[in-house]
LUMTI-954772 format. One record per residue (C-alpha): residue number from 0; x, y, z. Coordinates in Angstrom, 1 decimal. Example, Ala and Ser with C-alpha at 12.3 -4.5 7.8 and 13.67 -1.06 7.14 Angstrom:
residues 2
    i       x       y       z
    0    12.3    -4.5     7.8
    1    13.7    -1.1     7.1
***
This chain:
residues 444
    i       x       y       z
    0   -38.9  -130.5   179.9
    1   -37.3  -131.4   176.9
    2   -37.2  -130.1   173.4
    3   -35.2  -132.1   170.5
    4   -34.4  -132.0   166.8
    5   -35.3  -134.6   164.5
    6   -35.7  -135.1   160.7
    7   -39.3  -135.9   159.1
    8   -38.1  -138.5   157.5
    9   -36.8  -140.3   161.4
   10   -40.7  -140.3   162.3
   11   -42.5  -140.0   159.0
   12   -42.7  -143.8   157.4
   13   -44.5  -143.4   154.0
   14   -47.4  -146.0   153.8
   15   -47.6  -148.3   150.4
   16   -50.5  -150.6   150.9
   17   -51.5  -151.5   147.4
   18   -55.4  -151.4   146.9
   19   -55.8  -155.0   145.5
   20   -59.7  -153.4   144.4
   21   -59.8  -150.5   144.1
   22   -63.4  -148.6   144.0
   23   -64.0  -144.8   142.3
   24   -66.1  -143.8   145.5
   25   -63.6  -144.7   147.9
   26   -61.2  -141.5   146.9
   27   -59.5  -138.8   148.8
   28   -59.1  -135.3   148.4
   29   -56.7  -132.8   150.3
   30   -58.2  -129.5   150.1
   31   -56.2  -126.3   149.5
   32   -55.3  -123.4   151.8
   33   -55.3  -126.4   155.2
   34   -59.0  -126.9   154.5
   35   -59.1  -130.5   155.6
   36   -58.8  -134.0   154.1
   37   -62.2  -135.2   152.8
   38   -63.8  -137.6   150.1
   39   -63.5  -137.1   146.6
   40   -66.5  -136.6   144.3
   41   -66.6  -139.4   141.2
   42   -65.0  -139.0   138.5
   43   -64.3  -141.0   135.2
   44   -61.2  -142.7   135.2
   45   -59.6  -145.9   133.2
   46   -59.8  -148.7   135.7
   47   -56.4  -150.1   136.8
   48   -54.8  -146.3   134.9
   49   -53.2  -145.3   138.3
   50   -52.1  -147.6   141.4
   51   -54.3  -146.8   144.4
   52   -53.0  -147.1   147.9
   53   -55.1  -148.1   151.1
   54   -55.2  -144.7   153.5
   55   -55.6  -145.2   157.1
   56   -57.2  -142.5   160.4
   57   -54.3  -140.7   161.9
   58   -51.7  -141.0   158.6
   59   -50.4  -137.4   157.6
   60   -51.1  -137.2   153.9
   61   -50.5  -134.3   151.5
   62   -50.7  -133.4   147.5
   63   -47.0  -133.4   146.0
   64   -47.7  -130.6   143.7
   65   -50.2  -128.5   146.3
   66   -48.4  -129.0   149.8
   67   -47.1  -125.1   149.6
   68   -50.3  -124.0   148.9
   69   -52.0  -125.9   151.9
   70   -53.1  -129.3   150.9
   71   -51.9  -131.2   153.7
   72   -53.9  -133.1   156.8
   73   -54.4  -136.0   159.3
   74   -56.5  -138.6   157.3
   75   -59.9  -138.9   159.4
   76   -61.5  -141.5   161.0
   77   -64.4  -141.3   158.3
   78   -62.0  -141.6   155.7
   79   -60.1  -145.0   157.8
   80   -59.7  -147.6   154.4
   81   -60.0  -144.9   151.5
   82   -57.6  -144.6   148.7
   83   -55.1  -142.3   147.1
   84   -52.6  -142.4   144.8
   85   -49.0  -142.0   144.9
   86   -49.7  -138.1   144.2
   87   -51.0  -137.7   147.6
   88   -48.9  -140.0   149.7
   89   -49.7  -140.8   153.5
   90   -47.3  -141.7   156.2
   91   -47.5  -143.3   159.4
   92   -46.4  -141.1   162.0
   93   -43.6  -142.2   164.9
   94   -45.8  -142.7   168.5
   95   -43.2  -139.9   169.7
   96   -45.3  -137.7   167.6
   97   -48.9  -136.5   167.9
   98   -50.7  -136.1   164.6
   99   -52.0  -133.4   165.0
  100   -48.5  -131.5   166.6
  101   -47.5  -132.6   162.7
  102   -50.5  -130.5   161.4
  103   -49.9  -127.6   163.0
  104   -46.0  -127.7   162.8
  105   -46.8  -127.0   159.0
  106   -49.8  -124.8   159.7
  107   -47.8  -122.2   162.2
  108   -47.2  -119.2   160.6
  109   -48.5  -120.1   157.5
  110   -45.2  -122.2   157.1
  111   -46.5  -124.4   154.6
  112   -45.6  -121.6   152.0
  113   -42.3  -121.3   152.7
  114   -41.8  -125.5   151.4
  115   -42.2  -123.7   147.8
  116   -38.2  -123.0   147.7
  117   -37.8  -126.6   148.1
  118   -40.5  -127.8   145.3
  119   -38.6  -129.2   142.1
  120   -40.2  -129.6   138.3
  121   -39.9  -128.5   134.8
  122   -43.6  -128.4   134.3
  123   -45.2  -129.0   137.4
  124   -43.2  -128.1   140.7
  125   -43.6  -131.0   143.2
  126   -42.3  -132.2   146.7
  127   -41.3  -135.3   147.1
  128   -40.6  -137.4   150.0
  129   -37.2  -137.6   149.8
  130   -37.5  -133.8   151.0
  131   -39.9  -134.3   152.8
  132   -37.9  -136.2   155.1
  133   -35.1  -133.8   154.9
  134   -37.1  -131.2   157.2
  135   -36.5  -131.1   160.6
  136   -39.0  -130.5   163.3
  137   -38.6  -129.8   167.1
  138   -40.3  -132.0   169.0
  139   -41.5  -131.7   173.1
  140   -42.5  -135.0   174.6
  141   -45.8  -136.3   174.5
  142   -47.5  -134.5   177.4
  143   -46.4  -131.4   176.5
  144   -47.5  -132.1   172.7
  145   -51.1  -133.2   174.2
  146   -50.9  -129.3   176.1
  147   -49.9  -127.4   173.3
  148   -52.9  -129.0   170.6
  149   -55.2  -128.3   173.4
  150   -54.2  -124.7   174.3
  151   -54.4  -124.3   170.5
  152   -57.4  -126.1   169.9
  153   -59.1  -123.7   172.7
  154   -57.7  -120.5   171.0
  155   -58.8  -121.5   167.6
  156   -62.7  -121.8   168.7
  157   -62.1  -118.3   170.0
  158   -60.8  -117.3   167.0
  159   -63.9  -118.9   164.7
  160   -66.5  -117.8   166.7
  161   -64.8  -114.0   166.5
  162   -64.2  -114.8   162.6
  163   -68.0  -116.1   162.3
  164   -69.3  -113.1   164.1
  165   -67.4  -110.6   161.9
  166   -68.9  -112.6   158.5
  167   -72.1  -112.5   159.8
  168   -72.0  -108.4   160.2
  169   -70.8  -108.1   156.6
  170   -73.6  -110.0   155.7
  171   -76.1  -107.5   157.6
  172   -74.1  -104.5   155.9
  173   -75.0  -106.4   153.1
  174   -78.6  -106.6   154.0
  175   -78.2  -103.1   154.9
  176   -77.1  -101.4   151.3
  177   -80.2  -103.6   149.9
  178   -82.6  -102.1   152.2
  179   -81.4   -98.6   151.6
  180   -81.5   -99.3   147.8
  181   -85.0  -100.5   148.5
  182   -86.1   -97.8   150.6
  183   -85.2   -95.2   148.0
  184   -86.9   -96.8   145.0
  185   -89.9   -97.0   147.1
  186   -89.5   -93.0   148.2
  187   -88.9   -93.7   151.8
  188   -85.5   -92.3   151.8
  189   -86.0   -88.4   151.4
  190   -89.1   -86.3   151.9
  191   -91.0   -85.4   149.2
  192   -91.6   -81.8   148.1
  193   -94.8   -80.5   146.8
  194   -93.0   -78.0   145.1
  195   -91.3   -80.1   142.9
  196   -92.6   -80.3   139.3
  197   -94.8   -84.1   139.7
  198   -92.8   -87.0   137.4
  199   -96.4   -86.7   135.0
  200   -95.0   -83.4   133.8
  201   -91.3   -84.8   133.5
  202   -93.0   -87.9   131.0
  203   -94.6   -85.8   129.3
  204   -91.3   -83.9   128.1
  205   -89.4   -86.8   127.5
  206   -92.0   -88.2   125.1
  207   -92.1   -84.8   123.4
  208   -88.5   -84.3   123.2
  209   -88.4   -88.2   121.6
  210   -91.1   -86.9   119.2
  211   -88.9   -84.0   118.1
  212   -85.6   -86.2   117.7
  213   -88.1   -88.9   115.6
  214   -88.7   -85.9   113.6
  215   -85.9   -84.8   113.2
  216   -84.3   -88.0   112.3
  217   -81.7   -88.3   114.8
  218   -84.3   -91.2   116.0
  219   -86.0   -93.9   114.8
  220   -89.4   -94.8   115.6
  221   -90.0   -96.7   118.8
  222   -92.1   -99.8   119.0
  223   -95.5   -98.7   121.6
  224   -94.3  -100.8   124.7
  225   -97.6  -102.3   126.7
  226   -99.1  -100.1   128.9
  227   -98.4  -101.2   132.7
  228  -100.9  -103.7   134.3
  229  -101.8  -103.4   137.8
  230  -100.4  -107.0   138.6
  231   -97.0  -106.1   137.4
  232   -96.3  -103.2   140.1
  233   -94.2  -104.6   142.9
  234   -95.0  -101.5   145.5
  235   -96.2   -98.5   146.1
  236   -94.7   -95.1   145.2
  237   -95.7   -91.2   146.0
  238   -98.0   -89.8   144.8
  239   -96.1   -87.2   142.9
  240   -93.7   -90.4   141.4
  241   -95.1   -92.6   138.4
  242   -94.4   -96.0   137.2
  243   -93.1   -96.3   133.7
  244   -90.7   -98.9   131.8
  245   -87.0   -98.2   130.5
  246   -88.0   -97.8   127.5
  247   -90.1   -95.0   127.7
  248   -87.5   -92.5   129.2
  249   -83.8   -93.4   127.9
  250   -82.8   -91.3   125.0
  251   -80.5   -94.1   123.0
  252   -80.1   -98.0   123.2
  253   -80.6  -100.6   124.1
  254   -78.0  -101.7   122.0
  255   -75.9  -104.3   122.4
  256   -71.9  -104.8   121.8
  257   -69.8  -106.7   119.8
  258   -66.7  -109.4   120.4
  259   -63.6  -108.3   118.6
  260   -60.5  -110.4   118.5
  261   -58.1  -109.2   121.2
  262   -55.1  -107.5   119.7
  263   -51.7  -109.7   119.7
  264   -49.6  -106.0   120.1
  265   -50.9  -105.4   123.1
  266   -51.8  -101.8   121.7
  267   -55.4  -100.9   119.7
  268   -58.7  -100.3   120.8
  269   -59.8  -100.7   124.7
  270   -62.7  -103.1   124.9
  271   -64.4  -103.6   128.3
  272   -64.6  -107.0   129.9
  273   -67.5  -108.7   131.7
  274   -65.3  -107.9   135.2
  275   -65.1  -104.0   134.8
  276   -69.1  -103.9   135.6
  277   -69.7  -107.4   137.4
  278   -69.9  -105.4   140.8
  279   -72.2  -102.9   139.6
  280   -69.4  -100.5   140.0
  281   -67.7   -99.3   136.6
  282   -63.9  -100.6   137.0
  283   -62.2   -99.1   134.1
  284   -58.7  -101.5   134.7
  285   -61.0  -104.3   132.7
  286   -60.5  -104.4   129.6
  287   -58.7  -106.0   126.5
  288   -56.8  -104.0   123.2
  289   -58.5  -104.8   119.9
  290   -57.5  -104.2   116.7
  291   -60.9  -103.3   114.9
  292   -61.0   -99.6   113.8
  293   -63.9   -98.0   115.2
  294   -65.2   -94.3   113.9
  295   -65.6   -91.6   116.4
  296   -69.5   -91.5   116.4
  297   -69.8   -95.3   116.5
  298   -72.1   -96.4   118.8
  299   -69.9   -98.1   120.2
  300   -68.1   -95.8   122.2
  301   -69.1   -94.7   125.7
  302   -70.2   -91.4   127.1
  303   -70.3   -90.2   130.3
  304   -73.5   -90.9   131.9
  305   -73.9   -94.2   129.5
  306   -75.0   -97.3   131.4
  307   -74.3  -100.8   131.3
  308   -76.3  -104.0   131.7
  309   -74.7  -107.0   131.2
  310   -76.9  -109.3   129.1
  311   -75.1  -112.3   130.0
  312   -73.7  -114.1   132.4
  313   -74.6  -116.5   135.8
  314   -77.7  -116.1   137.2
  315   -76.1  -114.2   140.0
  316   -74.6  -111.3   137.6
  317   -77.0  -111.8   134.8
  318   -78.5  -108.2   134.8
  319   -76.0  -106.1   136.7
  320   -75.9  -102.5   135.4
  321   -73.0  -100.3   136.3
  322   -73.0   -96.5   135.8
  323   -70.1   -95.2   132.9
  324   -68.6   -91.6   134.4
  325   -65.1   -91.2   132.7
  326   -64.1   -89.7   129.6
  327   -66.0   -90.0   126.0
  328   -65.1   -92.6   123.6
  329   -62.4   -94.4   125.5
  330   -64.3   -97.7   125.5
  331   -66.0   -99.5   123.8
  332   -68.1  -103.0   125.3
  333   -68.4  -106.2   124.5
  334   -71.4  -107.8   123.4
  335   -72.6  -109.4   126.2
  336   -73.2  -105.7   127.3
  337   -75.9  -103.7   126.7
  338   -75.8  -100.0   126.8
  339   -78.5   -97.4   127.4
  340   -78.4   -93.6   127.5
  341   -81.0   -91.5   129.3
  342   -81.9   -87.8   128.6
  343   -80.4   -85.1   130.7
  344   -83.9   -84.4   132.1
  345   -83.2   -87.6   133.9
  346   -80.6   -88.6   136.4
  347   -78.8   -91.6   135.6
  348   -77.3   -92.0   138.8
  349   -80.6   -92.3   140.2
  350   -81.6   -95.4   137.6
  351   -78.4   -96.8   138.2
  352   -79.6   -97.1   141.4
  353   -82.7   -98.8   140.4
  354   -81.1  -101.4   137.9
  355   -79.3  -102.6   141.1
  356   -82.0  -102.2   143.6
  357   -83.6  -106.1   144.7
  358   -86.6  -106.1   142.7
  359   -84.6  -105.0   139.6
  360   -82.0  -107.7   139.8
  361   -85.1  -110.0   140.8
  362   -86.9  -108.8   137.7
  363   -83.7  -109.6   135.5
  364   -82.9  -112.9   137.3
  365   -86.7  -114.1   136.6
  366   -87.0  -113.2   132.6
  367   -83.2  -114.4   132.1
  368   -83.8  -117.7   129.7
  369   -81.1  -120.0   127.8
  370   -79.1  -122.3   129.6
  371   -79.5  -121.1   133.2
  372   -76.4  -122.4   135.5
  373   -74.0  -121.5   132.8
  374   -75.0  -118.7   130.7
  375   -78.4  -117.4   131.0
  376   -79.5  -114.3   129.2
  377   -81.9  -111.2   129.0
  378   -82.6  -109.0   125.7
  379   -83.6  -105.8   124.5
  380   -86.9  -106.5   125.1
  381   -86.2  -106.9   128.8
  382   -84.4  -104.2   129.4
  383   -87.5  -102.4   127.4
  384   -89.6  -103.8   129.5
  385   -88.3  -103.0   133.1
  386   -90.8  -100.7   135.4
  387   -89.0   -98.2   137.1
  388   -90.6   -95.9   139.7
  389   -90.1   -92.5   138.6
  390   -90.0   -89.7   140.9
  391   -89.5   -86.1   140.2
  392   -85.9   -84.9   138.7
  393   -85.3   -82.5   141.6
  394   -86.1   -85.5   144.2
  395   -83.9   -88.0   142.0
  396   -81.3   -85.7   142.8
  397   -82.0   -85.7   146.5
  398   -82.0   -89.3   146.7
  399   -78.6   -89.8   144.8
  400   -77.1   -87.5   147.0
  401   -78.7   -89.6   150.1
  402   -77.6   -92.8   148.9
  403   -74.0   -91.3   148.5
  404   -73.8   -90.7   152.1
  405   -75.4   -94.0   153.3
  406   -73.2   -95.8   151.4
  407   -70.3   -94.3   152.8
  408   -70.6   -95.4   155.9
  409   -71.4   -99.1   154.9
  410   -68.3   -98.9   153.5
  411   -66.5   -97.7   155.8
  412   -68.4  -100.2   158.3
  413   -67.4  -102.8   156.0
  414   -63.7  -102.1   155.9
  415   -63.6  -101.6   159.3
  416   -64.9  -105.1   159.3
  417   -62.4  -106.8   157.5
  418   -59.5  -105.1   159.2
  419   -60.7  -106.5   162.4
  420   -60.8  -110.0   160.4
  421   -57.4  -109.5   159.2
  422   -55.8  -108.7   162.5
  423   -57.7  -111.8   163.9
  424   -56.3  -114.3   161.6
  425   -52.9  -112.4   161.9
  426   -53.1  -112.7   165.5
  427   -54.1  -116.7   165.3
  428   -50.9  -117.5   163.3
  429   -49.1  -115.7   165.6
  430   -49.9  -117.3   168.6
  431   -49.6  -120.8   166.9
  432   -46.6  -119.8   166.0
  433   -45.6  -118.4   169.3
  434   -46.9  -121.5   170.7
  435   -44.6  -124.1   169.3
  436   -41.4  -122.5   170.3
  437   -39.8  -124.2   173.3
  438   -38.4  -121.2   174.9
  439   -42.5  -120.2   175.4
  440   -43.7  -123.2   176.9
  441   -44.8  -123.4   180.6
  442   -45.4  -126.7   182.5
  443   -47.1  -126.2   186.1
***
């Protein structure tokens, strides 16, 4: 058995057949990360702007300015007769060469990313095929070549059916935390006391302590939101819970944000981003300086306790609400955020809970309106508007604390999860990598 060096550029011979017509919908695309070669969507273009060149099954092809970040591949049969230009040359390979030996002498050990010290460019760095040709690879004969793709070929099945088992259990985790979320806005998730003082009486003192404040001054009069019809409850609740909207227990808000300019200094003001709640858990890295002065008792400001809902943003997101627990007035949000602030006599933990529970985000996602793939919205209104099942504060309390400990272990379930999917795709590139080295190949 035999093993020799050679240069790319002794087996590589780049391919130059001019498309004499060249059609929009005959276009290739090398994907990034060694996701394949495939077809390129249309998309406007001068006719006759850039040469086209005639691609043909088996050519090794790759983007000049996206090879060290994986766009490289064997063109396939499917795409036989397609077109690129001269940014994505092809080459006919030598026959002492496999194609696919070529593919995963670039793909072993994640390689590829190495050819980034050899990229050149002001403005955009490229590689060209004059260096190209300058790389060597060591090259077995052609049995071996046909052993080695197939002894990887074999391992990588292995290694997608143990990848595709691990995604599909951190999709059922997934499943899990919704069911759990579910399960404790519909009281299943604790017993219920009879002890505990009903959430009629708990109402009741909200709406009197709001009369007091109105009173007072320190609030202004609400607008009577519409009594709940019996079409409008998703579930069932305890009997000692009670169905009510948002608007009929938080103690300030909604109220939404505003956009300041971000500060050139790079010093001012911290104003939230869209990012620091997009998971439904507050991230306080998120944010931008602003110059705006704001005063102390602006609204503006966040307390601990305050939540967020973002009022805008993909249909997905539109609607998440994430729970503020740091330190008074060292944010402010933006205004596709609104905040809302509930009384101490209820938890906000537990109506955190319930603004990311499924039928909250289903509500939110169903009464968004505006341009829905790229920006839909909700209002004030909405948030008014949303029914949330109400139990006792003592129970609320009991549930939070619940919830705490069941999503612990999803998430340590979850990490454990991708650990295991790390070390697998670790353990792939090394055994490609392991596999294309001379000294480890056995011939019976």
């Amino acid at each position: 058995m035999s093993w020799r060096k050679v240069k790319l550029g002794d087996i590589l011979n780049e391919s130059k057949i001019i498309s004499e017509k060249p059609d929009p919908d005959k276009r290739i695309k090398v994907k990034l990360k060694v996701l394949g070669v495939e077809k390129r969507g249309l998309e406007n273009e001068v006719e006759g702007a850039t040469k086209q060149y005639i691609r043909k099954a088996g050519q090794f092809i790759y983007g000049k300015q996206n090879f060290h970040k994986g766009a490289f591949g064997i063109v396939p049969a499917e795409l036989d007769g397609y077109e690129s230009s001269s940014d994505l040359p092809a080459f006919d390979i030598d026959k002492s060469c496999l194609p696919e030996f070529l593919f995963y002498f670039f793909k072993k050990g994640n390689f590829y990313l190495e050819l980034a010290k050899i990229a050149s460019g002001v403005a955009t760095q490229r590689i060209n095929t004059t260096q190209l040709f300058e790389l060597e690879i060591t090259l077995p004969d052609i049995e071996v070549q046909k052993l080695l793709i197939s002894n990887i070929k074999s391992l990588e099945k292995n290694g997608a059916e143990i990848s595709s088992e691990l995604t599909h259990q951190l999709t059922l985790i997934k499943k899990l935390r919704q069911q759990i979320l579910q399960d404790a806005v519909q009281g299943k998730l604790v017993e219920q006391n009879p002890n505990d003082e009903p959430a009629s009486e708990l109402l009741k003192k909200i709406k009197r302590e709001k009369l007091k404040l109105i009173s007072e001054k320190k609030l202004k009069k609400e607008k009577e939101l519409p009594a709940i019809k019996p079409a409008e409850i998703p579930f069932e609740i305890p009997e000692n819970w009670r169905w009510c909207r948002l608007g009929e227990i938080i103690s300030f808000g909604p109220s939404n944000g505003f956009s300041p300019k971000e500060s050139k200094s790079g010093i001012g003001i911290k104003c939230l981003t869209l990012t620091a709640t997009t998971s439904g858990i507050f991230k306080e890295q998120f944010y931008k300086f602003v110059d705006e002065q704001i005063l102390q008792n602006s609204y503006l400001w966040l307390e601990a306790g305050d939540i967020l809902i973002q009022r805008g943003n993909s249909i997905d997101y539109v609607g998440i609400a994430a729970l503020y627990e740091g330190e008074s007035h060292n944010f402010i949000f933006p205004d596709l955020m609104i905040k809302i602030r509930l009384p101490k006599m209820v938890s906000s933990k537990y109506i955190h809970q319930v603004l990311i529970s499924p039928f909250s985000r289903r509500y939110f996602a169903n009464n968004a309106f505006g341009a829905q793939k790229s920006m839909p919205k909700i209002n004030q209104p909405v948030v008014l508007n949303t029914l949330i099942p109400l139990p006792p504060l003592l129970e609320q309390h009991r549930i939070v604390q619940k919830l705490d400990e069941l999503m612990q272990i999803c998430n340590d379930l979850e990490q454990s999860i991708k650990l295991s999917t790390a070390q697998n795709d670790k353990l792939l590139q090394q055994v490609l990598r392991e596999a294309l080295q001379p000294e480890n190949i056995e011939i019976d």
